[in-house]
VOPAGU-2260 file (C-alpha; in pm, 1 decimal, decimal comma):
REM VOPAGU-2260
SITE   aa  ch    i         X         Y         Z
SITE  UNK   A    0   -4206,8    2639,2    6563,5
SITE  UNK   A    1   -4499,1    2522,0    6759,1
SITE  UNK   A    2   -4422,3    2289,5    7066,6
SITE  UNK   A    3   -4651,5    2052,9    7129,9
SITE  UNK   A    4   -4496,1    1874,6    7413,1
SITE  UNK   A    5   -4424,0    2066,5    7770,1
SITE  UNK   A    6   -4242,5    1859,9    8014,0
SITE  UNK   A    7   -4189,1    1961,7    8359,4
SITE  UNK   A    8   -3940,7    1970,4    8635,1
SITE  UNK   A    9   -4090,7    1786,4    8934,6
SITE  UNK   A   10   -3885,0    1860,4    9239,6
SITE  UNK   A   11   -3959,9    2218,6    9376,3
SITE  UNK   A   12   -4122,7    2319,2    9015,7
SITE  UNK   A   13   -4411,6    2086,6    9040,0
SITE  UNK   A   14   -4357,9    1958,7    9392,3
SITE  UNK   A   15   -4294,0    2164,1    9752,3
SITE  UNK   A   16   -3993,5    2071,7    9932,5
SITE  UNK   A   17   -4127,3    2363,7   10159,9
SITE  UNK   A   18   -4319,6    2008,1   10400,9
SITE  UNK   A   19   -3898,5    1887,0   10483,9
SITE  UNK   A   20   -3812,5    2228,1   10638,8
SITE  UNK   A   21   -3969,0    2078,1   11017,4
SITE  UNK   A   22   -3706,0    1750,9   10946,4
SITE  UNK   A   23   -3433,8    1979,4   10863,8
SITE  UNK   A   24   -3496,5    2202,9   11109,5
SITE  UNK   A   25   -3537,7    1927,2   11412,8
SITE  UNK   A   26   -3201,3    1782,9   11296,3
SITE  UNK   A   27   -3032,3    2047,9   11217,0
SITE  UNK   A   28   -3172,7    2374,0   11437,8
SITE  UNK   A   29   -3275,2    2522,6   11127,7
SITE  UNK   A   30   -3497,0    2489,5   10862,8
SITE  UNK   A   31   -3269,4    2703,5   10610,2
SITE  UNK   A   32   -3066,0    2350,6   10575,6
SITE  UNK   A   33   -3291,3    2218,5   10315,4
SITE  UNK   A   34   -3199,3    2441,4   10083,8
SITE  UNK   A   35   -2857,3    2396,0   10178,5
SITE  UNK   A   36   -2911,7    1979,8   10130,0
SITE  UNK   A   37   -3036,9    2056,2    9816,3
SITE  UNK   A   38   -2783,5    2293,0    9648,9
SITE  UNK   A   39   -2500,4    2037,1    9769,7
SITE  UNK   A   40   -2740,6    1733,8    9554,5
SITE  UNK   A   41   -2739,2    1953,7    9282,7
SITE  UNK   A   42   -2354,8    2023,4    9266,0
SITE  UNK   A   43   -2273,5    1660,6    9370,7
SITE  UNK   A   44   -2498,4    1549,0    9043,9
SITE  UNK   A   45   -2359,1    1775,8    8848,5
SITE  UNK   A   46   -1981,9    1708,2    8955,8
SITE  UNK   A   47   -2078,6    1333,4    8857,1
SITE  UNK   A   48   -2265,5    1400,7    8542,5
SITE  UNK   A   49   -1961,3    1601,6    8397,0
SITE  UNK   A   50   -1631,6    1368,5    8530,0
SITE  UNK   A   51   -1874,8    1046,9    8446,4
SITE  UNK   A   52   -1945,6     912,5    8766,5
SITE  UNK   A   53   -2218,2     652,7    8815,7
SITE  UNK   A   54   -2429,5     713,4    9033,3
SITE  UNK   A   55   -2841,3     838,9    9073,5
SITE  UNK   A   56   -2990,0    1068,6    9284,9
SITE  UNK   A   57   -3088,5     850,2    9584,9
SITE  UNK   A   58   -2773,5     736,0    9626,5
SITE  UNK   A   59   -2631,8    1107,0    9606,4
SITE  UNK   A   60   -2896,8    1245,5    9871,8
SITE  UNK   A   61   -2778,1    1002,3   10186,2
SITE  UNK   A   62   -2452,1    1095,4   10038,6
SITE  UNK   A   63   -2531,6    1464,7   10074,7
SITE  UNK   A   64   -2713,3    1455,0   10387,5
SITE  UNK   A   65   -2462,3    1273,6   10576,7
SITE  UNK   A   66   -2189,9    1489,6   10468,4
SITE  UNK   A   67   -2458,2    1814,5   10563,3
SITE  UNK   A   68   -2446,6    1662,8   10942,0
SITE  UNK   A   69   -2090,3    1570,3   10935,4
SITE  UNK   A   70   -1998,7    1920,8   10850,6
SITE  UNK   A   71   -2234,5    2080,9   11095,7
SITE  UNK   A   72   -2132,8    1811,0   11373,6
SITE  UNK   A   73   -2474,5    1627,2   11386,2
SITE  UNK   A   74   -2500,1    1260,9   11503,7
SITE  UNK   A   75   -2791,6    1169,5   11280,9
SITE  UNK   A   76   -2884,3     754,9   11243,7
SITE  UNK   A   77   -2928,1     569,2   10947,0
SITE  UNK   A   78   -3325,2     562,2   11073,2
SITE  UNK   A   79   -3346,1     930,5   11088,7
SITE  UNK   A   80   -3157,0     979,5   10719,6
SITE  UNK   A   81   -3445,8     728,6   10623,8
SITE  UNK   A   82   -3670,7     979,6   10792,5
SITE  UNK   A   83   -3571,3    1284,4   10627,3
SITE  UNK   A   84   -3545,4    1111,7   10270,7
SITE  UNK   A   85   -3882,3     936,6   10318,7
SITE  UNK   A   86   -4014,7    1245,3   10313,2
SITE  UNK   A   87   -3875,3    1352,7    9963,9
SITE  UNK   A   88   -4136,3    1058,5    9787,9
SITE  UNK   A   89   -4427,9    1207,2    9962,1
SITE  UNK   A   90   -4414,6    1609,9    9886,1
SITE  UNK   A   91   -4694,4    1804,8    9798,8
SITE  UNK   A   92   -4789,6    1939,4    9491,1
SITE  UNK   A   93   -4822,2    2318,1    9476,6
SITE  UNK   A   94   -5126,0    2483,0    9505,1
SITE  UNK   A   95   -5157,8    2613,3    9110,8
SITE  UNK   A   96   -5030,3    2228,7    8953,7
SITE  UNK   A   97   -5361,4    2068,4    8880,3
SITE  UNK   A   98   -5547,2    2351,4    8718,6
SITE  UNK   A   99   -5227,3    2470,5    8523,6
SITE  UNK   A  100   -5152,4    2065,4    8411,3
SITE  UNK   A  101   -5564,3    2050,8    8347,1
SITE  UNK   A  102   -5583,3    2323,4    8150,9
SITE  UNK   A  103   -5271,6    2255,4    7951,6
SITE  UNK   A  104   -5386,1    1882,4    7861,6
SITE  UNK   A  105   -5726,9    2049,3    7814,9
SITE  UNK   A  106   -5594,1    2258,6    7516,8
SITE  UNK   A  107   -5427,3    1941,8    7351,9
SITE  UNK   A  108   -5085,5    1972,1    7495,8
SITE  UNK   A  109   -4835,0    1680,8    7563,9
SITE  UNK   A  110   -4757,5    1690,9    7958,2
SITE  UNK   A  111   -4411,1    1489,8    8055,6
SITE  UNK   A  112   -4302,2    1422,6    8397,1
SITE  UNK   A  113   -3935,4    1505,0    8331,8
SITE  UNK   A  114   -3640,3    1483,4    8650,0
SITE  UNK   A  115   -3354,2    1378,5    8759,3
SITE  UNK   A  116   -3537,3    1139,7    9022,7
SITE  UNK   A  117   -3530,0     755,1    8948,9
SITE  UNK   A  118   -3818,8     633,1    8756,0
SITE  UNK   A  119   -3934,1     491,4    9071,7
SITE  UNK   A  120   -3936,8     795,7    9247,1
SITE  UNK   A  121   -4058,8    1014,4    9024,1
SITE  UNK   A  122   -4360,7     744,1    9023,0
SITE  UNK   A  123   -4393,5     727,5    9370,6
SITE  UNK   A  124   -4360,8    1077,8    9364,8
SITE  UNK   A  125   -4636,3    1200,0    9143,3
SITE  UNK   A  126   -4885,5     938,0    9286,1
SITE  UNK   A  127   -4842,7    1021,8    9632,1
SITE  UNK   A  128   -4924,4    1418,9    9532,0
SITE  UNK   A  129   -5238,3    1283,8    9328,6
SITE  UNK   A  130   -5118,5    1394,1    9004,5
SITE  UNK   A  131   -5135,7    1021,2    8837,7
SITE  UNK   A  132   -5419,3    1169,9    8561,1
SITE  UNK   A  133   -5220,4    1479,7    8491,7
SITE  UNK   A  134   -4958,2    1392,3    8329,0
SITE  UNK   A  135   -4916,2    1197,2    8031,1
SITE  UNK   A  136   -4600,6    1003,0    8062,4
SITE  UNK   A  137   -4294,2    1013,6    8296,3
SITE  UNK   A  138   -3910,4    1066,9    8176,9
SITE  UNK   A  139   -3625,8     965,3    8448,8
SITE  UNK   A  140   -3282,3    1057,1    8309,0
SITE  UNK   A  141   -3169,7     788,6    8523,7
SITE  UNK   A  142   -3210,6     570,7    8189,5
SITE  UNK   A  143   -2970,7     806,4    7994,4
SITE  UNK   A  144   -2714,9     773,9    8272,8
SITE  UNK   A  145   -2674,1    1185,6    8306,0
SITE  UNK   A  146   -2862,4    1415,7    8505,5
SITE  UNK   A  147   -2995,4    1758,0    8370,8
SITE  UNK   A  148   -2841,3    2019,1    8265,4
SITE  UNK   A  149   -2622,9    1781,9    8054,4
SITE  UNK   A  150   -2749,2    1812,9    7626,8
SITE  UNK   A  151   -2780,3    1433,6    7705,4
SITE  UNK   A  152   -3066,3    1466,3    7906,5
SITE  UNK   A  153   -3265,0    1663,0    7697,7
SITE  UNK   A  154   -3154,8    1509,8    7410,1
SITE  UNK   A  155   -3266,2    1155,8    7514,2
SITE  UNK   A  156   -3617,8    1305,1    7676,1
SITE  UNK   A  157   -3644,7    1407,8    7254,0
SITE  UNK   A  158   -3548,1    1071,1    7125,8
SITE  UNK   A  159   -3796,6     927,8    7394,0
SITE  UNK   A  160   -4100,6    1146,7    7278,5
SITE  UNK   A  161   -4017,7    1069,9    6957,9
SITE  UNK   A  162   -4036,3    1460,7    6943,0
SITE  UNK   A  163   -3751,0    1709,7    6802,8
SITE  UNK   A  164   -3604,2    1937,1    7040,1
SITE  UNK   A  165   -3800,5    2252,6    6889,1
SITE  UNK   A  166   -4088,4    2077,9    6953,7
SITE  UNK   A  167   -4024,6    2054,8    7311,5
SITE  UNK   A  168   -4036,9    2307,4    7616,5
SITE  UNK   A  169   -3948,6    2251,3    7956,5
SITE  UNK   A  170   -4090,6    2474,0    8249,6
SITE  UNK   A  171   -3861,1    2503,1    8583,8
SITE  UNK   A  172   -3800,2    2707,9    8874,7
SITE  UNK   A  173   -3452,4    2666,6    8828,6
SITE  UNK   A  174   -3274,6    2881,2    8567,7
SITE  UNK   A  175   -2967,4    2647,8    8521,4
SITE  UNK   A  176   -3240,9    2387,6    8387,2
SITE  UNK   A  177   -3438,3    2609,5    8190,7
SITE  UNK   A  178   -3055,6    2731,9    8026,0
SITE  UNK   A  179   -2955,6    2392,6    8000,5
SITE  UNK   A  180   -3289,0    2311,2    7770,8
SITE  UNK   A  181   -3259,4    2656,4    7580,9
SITE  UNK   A  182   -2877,3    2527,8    7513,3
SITE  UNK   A  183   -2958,7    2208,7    7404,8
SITE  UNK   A  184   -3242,9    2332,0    7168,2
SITE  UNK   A  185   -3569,6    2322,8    7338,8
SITE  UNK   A  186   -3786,6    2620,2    7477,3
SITE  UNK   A  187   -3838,3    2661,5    7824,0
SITE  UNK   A  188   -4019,0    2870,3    8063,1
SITE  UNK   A  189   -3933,8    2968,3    8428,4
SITE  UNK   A  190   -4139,2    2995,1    8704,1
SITE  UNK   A  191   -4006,0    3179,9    9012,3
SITE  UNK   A  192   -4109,0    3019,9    9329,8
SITE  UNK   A  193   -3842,7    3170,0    9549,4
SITE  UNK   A  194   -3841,7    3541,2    9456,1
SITE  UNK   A  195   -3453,0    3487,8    9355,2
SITE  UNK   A  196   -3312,1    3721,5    9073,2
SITE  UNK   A  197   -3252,8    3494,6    8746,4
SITE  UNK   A  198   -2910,2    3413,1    8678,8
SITE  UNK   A  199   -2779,4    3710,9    8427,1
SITE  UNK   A  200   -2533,1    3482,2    8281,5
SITE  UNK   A  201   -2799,0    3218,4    8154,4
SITE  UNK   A  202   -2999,5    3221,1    7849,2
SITE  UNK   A  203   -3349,4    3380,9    7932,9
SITE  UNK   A  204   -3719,1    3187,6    7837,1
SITE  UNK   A  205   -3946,4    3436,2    7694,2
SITE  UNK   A  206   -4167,3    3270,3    7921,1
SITE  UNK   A  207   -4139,9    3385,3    8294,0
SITE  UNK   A  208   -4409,6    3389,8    8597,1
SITE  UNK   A  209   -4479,0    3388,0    8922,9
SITE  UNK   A  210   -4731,3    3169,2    8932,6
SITE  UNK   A  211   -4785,2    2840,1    8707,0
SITE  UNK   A  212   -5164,1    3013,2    8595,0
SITE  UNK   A  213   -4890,5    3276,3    8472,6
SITE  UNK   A  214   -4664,3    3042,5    8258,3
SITE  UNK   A  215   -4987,4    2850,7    8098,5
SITE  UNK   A  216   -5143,0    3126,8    8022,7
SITE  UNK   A  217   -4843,6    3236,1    7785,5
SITE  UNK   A  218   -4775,6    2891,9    7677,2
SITE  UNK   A  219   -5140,3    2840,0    7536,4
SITE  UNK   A  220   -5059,6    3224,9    7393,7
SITE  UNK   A  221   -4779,1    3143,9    7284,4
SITE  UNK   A  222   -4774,0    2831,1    7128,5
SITE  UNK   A  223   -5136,4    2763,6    7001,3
């Protein structure tokens, strides 16, 4: 089947986290600590998401970040956690978002803002990188109370849409988000921004790029 509907991961997919690295790097002596911030948020949401703990990303992020410096033996203030997280509502998008997005609303697709961010965030977010007129709506699954790669997730961005799952595709540049939407019955496609092998173990999009020109280019191919 056809899908109609392409939603998209925001943070590091649609947005570059590469702007924190200077924060992180000030802090923390180096800049390779964002990524380490951000695998920890990733496993702390998805440690809460299976064992049912409420909670949202914000809150997990100052959670993360203080435990980062505690580890590491960094005195870091309240004011400079505000800093660093500040920072996270104001990224850039990358360079190939607004021609991909334009060219895939162009052709009569569906595009959905779709993240584990709060609503407000994601808003804040997307407005900030001047991508208001590119996308068509926004999808926090802060309403579901789950984060992604739960079935919930995807499951509730369907009943949202008012869309089936096999209507749906979701494009990431992480491959346990793109499995967790090929598990729960939508297509995806991946987009490698960091140049790091995809996971073997995970279910594989027939869609996979480089670039986001790359993945639109086989999505209007693809599903038009």
């Amino acid at each position: 089947m056809k899908q109609t509907t392409i939603l998209f991961d925001i943070n590091e997919t649609v947005l570059n986290l590469s702007v924190l690295r200077p924060k992180f790097k000030s802090f923390f002596g180096d800049e390779c600590f964002t990524d380490t911030w951000f695998s920890m948020l990733l496993h702390a949401s998805t440690v809460s998401m299976i064992t049912d703990v409420k909670t949202d990303f914000a809150s997990l992020s100052k959670i993360m970040l203080e435990a980062l410096a505690a580890r590491n033996g960094v005195l870091i203030s309240s004011a400079e956690i505000a800093d660093i997280l500040g920072g996270f509502s104001s990224l850039p998008a990358h360079s190939d978002i607004k021609t991909a997005l334009s060219r895939l609303r162009a052709e009569g697709f569906r595009v959905v803002a779709f993240s584990n961010s709060s609503r407000n965030l994601i808003t804040n977010q997307i407005h900030n990188a001047g991508l208001d007129e590119y996308f068509d709506e926004v999808i926090s699954v802060e309403e579901a109370g789950t984060f992604k790669p739960s079935p919930m997730a995807y499951q509730f961005a369907s009943t949202k849409l008012g869309q089936p799952k096999d209507k749906l595709r979701l494009v990431a540049t992480h491959d346990w988000d793109t499995h967790g939407a090929m598990s729960a019955g939508l297509e995806a496609a991946y987009i490698n921004r960091s140049g790091a092998p995809y996971n073997p173990l995970f279910k594989k999009p027939g869609i996979y790029g480089s670039t986001m020109n790359e993945i639109v280019d086989q999505i209007i191919a693809t599903d038009t």
